[in-house]
C-alpha positions in Angstrom: -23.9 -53.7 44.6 -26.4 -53.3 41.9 -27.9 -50.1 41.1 -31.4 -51.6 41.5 -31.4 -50.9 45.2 -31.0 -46.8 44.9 -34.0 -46.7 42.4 -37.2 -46.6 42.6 -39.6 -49.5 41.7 -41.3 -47.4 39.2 -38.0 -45.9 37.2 -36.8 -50.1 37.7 -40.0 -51.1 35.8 -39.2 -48.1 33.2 -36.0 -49.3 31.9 -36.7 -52.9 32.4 -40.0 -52.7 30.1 -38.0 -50.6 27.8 -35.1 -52.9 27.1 -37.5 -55.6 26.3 -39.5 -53.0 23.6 -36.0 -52.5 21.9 -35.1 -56.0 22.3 -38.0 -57.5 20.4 -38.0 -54.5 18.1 -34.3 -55.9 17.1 -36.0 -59.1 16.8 -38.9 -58.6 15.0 -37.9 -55.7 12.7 -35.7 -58.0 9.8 -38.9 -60.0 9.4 -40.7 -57.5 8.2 -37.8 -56.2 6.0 -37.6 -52.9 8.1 -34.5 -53.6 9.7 -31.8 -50.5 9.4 -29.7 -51.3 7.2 -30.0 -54.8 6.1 -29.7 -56.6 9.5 -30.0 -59.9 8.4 -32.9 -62.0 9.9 -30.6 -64.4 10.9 -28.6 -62.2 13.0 -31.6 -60.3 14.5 -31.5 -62.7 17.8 -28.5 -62.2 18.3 -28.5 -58.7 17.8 -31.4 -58.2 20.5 -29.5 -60.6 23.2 -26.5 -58.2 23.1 -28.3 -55.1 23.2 -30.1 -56.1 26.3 -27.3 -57.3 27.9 -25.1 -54.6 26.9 -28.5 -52.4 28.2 -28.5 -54.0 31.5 -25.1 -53.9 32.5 -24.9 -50.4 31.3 -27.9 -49.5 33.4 -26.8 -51.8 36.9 -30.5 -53.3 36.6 -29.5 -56.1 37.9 -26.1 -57.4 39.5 -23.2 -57.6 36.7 -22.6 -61.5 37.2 -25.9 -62.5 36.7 -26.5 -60.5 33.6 -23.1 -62.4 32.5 -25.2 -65.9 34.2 -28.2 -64.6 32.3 -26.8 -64.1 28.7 -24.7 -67.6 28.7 -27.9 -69.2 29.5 -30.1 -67.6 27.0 -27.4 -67.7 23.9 -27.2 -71.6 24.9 -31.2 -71.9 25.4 -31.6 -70.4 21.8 -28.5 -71.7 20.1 -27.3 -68.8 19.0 -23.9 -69.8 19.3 -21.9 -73.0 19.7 -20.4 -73.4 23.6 -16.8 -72.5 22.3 -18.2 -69.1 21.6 -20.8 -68.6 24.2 -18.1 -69.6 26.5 -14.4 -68.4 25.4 -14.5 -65.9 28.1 -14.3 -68.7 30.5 -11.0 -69.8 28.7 -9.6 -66.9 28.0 -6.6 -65.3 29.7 -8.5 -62.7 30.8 -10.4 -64.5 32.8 -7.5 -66.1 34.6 -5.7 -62.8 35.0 -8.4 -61.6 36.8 -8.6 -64.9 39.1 -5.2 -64.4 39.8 -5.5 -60.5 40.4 -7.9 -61.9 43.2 -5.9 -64.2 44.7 -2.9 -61.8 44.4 -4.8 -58.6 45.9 -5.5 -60.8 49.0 -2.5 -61.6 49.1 -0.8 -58.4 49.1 -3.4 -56.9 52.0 -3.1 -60.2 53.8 1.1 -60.1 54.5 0.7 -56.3 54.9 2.9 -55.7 51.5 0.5 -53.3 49.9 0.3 -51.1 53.3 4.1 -51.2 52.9 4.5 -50.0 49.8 1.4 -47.4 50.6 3.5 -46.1 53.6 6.3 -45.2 51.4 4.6 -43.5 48.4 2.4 -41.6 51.0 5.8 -40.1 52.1 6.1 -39.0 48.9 3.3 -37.7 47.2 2.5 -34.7 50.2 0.5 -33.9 53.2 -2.5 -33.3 51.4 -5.3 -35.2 49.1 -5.4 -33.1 46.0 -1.2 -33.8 46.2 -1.8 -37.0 46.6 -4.5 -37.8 44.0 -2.2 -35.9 41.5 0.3 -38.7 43.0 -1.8 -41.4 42.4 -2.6 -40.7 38.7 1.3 -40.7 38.1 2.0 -43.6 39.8 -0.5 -45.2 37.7 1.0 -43.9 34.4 4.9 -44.2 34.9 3.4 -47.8 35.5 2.0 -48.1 31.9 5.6 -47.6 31.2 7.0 -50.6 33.0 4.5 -53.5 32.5 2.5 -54.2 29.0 -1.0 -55.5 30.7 -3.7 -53.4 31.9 -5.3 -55.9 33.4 -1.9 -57.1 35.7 -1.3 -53.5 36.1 -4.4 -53.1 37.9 -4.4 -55.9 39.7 -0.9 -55.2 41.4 -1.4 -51.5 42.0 -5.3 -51.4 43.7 -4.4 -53.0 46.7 -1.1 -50.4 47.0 -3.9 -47.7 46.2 -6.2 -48.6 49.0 -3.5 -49.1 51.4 -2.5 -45.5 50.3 -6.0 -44.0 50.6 -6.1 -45.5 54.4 -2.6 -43.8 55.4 -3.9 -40.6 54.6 -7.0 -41.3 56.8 -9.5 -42.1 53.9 -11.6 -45.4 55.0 -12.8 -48.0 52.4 -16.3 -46.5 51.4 -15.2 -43.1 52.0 -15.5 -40.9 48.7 -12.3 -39.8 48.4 -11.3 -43.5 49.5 -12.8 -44.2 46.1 -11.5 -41.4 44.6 -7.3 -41.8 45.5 -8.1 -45.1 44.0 -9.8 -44.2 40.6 -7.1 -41.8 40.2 -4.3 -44.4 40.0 -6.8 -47.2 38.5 -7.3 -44.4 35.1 -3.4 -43.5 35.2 -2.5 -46.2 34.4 -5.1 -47.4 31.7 -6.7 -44.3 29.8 -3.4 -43.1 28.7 -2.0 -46.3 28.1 -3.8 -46.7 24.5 -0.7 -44.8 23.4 2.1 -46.9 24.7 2.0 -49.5 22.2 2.3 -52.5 24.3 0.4 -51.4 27.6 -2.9 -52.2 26.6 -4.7 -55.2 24.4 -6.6 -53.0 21.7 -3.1 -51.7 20.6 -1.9 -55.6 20.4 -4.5 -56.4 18.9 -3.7 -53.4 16.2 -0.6 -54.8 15.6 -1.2 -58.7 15.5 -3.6 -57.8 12.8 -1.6 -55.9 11.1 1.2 -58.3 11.1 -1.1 -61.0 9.9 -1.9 -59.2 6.9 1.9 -58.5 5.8 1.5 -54.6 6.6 4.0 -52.8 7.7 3.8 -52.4 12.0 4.4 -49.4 13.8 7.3 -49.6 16.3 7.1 -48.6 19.4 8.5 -45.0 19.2 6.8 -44.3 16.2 3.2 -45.2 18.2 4.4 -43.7 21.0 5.3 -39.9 19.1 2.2 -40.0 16.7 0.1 -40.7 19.8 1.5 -40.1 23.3 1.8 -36.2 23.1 -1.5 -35.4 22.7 -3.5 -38.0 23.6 -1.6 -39.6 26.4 0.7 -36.8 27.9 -2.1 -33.9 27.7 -5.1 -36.6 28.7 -3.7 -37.0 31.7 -3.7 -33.8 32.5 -7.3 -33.0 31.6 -7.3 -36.9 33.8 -6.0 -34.2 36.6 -8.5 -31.4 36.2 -11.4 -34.0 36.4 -10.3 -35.9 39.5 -9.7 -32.3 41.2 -13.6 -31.2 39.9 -14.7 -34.7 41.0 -12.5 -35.0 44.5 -10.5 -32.5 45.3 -13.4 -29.4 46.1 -14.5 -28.8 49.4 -12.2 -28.0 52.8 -9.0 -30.2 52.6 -7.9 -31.6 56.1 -4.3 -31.4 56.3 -2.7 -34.7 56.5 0.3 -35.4 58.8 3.0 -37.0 57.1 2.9 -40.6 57.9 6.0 -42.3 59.8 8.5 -44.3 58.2 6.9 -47.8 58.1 8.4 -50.5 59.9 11.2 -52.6 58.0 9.5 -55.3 56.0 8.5 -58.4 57.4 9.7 -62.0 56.5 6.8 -62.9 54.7 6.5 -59.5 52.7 10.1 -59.8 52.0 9.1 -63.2 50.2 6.0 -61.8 48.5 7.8 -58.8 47.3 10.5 -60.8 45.9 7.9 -63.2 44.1 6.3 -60.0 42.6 9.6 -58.4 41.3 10.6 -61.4 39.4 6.7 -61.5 38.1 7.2 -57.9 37.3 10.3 -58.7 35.4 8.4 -61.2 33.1 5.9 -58.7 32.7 7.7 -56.4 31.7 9.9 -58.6 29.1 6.8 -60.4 27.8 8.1 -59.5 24.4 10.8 -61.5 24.4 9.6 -64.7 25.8 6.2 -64.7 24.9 5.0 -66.0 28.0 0.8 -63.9 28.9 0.6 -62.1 31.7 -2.4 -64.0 32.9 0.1 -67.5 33.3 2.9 -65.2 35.1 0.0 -63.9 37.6 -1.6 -67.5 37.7 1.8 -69.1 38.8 1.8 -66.5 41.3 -1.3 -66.7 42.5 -1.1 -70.8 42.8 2.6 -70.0 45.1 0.4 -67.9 47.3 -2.0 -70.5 47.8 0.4 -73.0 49.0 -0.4 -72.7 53.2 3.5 -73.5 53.8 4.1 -69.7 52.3 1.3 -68.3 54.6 0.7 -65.6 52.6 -3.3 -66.1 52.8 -5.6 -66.7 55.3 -6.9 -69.9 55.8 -9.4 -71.3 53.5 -9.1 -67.8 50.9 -10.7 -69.3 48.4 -13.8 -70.1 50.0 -14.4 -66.2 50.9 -13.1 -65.0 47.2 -15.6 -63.0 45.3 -16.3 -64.8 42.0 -18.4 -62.6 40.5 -16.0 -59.9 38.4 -14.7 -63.2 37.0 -18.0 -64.3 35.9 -18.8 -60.8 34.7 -15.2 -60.6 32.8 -16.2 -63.7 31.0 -19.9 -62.9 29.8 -18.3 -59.6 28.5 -15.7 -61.8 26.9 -18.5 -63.9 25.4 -20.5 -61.3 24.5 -17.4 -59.7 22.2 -17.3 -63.5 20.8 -21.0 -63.4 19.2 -21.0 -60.2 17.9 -18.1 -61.5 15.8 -19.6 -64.8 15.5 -22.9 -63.5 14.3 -21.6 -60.9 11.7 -22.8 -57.8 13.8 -19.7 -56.4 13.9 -18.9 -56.4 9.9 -22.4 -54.9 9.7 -22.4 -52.5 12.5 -19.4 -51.1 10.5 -20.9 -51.6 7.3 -24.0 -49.2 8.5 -21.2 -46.6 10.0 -19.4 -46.0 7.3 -22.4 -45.5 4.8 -23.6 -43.1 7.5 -20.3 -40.7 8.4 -20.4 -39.2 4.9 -16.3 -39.6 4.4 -15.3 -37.3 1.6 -12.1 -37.7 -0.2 -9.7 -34.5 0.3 -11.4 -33.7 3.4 -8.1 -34.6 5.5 -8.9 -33.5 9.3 -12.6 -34.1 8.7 -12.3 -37.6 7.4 -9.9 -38.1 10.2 -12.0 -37.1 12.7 -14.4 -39.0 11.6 -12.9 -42.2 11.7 -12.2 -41.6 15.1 -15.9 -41.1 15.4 -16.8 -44.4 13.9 -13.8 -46.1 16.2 -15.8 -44.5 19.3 -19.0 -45.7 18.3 -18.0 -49.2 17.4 -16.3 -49.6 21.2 -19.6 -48.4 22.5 -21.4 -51.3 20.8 -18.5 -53.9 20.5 -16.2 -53.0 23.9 -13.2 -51.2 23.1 -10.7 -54.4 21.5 -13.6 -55.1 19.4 -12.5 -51.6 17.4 -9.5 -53.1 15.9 -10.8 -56.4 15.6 -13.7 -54.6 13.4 -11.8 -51.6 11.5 -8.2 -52.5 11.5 -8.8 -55.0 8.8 -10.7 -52.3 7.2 -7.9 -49.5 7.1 -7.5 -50.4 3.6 -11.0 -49.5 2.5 -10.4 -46.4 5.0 -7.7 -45.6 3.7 -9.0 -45.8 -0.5 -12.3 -43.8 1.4 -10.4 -41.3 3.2 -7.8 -40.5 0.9 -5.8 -41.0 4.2 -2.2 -42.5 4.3 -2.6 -46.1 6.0 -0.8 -44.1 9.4 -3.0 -41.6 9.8 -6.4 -44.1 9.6 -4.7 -45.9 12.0 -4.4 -43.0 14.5 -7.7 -42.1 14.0 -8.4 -45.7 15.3 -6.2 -45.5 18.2 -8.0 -41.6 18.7 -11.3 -43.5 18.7 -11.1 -46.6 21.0 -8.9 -44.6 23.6 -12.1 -42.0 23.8 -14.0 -44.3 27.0 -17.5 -43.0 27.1 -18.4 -45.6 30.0 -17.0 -48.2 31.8 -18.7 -51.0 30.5 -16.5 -50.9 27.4 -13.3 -51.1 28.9 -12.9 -54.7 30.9 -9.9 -53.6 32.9 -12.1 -50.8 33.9 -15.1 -53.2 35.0 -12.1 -55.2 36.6 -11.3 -52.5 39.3 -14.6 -51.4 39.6 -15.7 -55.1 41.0 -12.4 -55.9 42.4 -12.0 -52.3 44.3 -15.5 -51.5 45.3 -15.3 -48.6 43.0 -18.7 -46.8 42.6 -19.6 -47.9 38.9 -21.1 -44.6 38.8 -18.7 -42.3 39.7 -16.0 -44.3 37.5 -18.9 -43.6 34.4 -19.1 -39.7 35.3 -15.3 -39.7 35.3 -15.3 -41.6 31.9 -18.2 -39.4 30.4 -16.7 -36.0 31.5 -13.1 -37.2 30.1 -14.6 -38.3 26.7 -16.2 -34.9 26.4 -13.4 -32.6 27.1 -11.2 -35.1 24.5 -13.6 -34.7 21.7 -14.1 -30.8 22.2 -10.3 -29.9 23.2 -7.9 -33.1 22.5 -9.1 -34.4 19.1 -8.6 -31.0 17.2 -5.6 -31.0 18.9 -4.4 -34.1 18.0 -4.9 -33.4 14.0 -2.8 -30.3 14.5 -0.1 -32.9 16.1 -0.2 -35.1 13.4 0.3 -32.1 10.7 3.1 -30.8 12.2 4.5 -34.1 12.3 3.7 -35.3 9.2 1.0 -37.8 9.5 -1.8 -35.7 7.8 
């Protein structure tokens, strides 16, 4: 539900007049050669569509899918873009995995699979909700481990994380509902950015890196220049967050659930379809074959009736709007490289962060400022997409070995101010009925304790290991 509804008409009218001040400021400005820093005239439409869409979903003024309905509309009214741009979100793999992720969630509470599995890990993880929030967020991160999307990660684990929030007597809607399932949900993806195939801003690191002949990190290189500080000690500030957020207040104790009944025939089946997905998931590196196809050809087996695991007529009652949203946020990515935003957006940054050569840990930590600012504007695969063909210039800039401008990358786009950036976030937000504010304090109260504690932290890592 759109944030709309909890505001008043008067704060609505606020920050609906303001967006359109900003917007045809945006517009106007390069016409009258006032534009900061050399925005091209050309580019100045373009420029004010994304920062009023990015304004609106950032602000829930209106409902996320008709922003996403709004800005294909206007970028094709005003031809700022030809269709295949305006558009590749809709034929992207992204948008498919989440399609899928739909059809497989239902699935999964439909047979009873994910209650299953939620019996079982509820026996596990304690008889009461801070244990089992702290249970949650490992799950989620020993999952990073064994399958390389965020997206499918998501997607297979939310419905196991409701099912868990409802053994412990949590009802959907109930805060701490929301919060078992945001604890799993950001396990598995915040941390993730330092696992070099669990996320698609690191792949996208890579594949450009690869394209341009440079030498490629491998995977326990990554993971030691990265993991320790901000993956292994993220997750537990992750911990002291959730436990401010969710775990104050009286704790009911919570009886230790049963041992759930032995599985049914058709969660047998289901089960079985979803190991051998898992297993292509987790090899994707070998046969090449995107997660989104493995979930798609899952999700088309359990739409077959003859399998019966969904109810009649599922997907007449399927929500369509995250995969509407997913795709305008695709598209939106698509312009701002299409129009040249992005190379200037850098451009501008890097003129304005003052990099001074010999400066090690300052020039370092400012590239992972400039990395956190770009995902704010660009969503977070958008920072390698911009700067990783830059590392170069960085690097000459800097006076930075090429590793240690790339870890100031990877310290930059795995900094999440707010959700909005991060798709898979959005994903389970829509998905999950996660309160978009509560995932956005979560985000906002991360980011600041990683800035302040983890990043000064991180340089000392990289020191003592060489890197700096």
């Amino acid at each position: 539900m759109s944030a709309t509804s909890a505001r008043p008409p008067l704060v609505t009218a606020v920050i609906a007049g303001l967006l359109l001040i900003v917007g045809a400021a945006i517009r106007l400005l390069p016409e009258t050669g006032a534009a900061p820093g050399g925005l091209d005239a050309a580019a100045a439409p373009a420029a004010a569509l994304v920062v009023m869409t990015l304004g609106l979903w950032a602000t829930g003024l209106l409902p996320e899918s008709v922003t996403a309905l709004g800005f294909f509309t206007i970028a094709m009214l005003t031809g700022l873009a030809p269709p295949e741009v305006v558009f590749s979100g809709l034929t992207s793999s992204a948008f498919w995995l989440i399609f899928s992720g739909l059809v497989i969630g239902v699935a999964v509470r439909h047979s009873g699979l994910g209650a299953w599995i939620a019996g079982h890990l509820a026996r596990r993880v304690g008889t009461s909700y801070r244990g089992a929030l702290l249970g949650a967020l490992a799950f989620g991160l020993v999952m990073a481990f064994l399958m390389p999307s965020a997206m499918g990660r998501i997607v297979l684990i939310l419905p196991i994380l409701a099912a868990l929030g409802e053994h412990l007597g949590h009802q959907p809607g109930d805060r701490r509902h929301a919060g078992m399932m945001l604890a799993g949900v950001i396990g598995t993806f915040l941390p993730s950015f330092t696992i070099l195939p669990a996320n698609v801003p690191n792949n996208i690191m890579v594949g450009i890196l690869e394209a341009a002949g440079a030498p490629v990190p491998s995977f326990s290189t990554y993971l030691m220049t990265n993991f320790p500080v901000l993956g292994l000690l993220k997750t537990l500030v992750l911990a002291g967050v959730l436990l401010f957020l969710y775990g104050r207040g009286r704790q009911k104790p919570v009886t230790r659930p049963d041992r759930p009944a032995p599985m049914t025939r058709d969660q047998r089946r289901l089960a079985l379809v979803l190991l051998v997905a898992l297993g292509f998931w987790m090899t994707d590196a070998l046969h090449h074959i995107s997660p989104a196809w493995v979930s798609m050809t899952v999700a088309v087996i359990c739409l077959i009736p003859r399998f019966a695991f969904l109810p009649p007529r599922a997907l007449q009652t399927l929500n369509m709007e995250p995969i509407f949203y997913a795709g305008g946020v695709i598209g939106l990515g698509a312009l701002i490289v299409h129009a040249g935003l992005g190379d200037w957006l850098a451009a501008v940054l890097l003129d304005a962060v003052g990099l001074q050569p010999g400066d090690a840990a300052g020039n370092f930590l400012r590239t992972g400022g400039l990395a956190t600012v770009v995902a704010m504007a660009t969503t977070l695969p958008g920072v390698p997409a911009i700067l990783t063909p830059l590392t170069g210039d960085l690097a000459a800039a800097t006076g930075l070995a090429t590793p240690a401008v790339l870890a100031a990358q990877v310290m930059g786009f795995s900094t999440v101010i707010l959700p909005y950036q991060a798709p898979p976030l959005m994903m389970a937000i829509l998905i999950g009925g996660l309160p978009i504010r509560d995932v956005a304090k979560l985000c906002l109260l991360t980011a600041i304790v990683t800035i302040l504690v983890l990043w000064p932290l991180q340089v000392l890592w990289l020191r003592v290991i060489g890197v700096i």
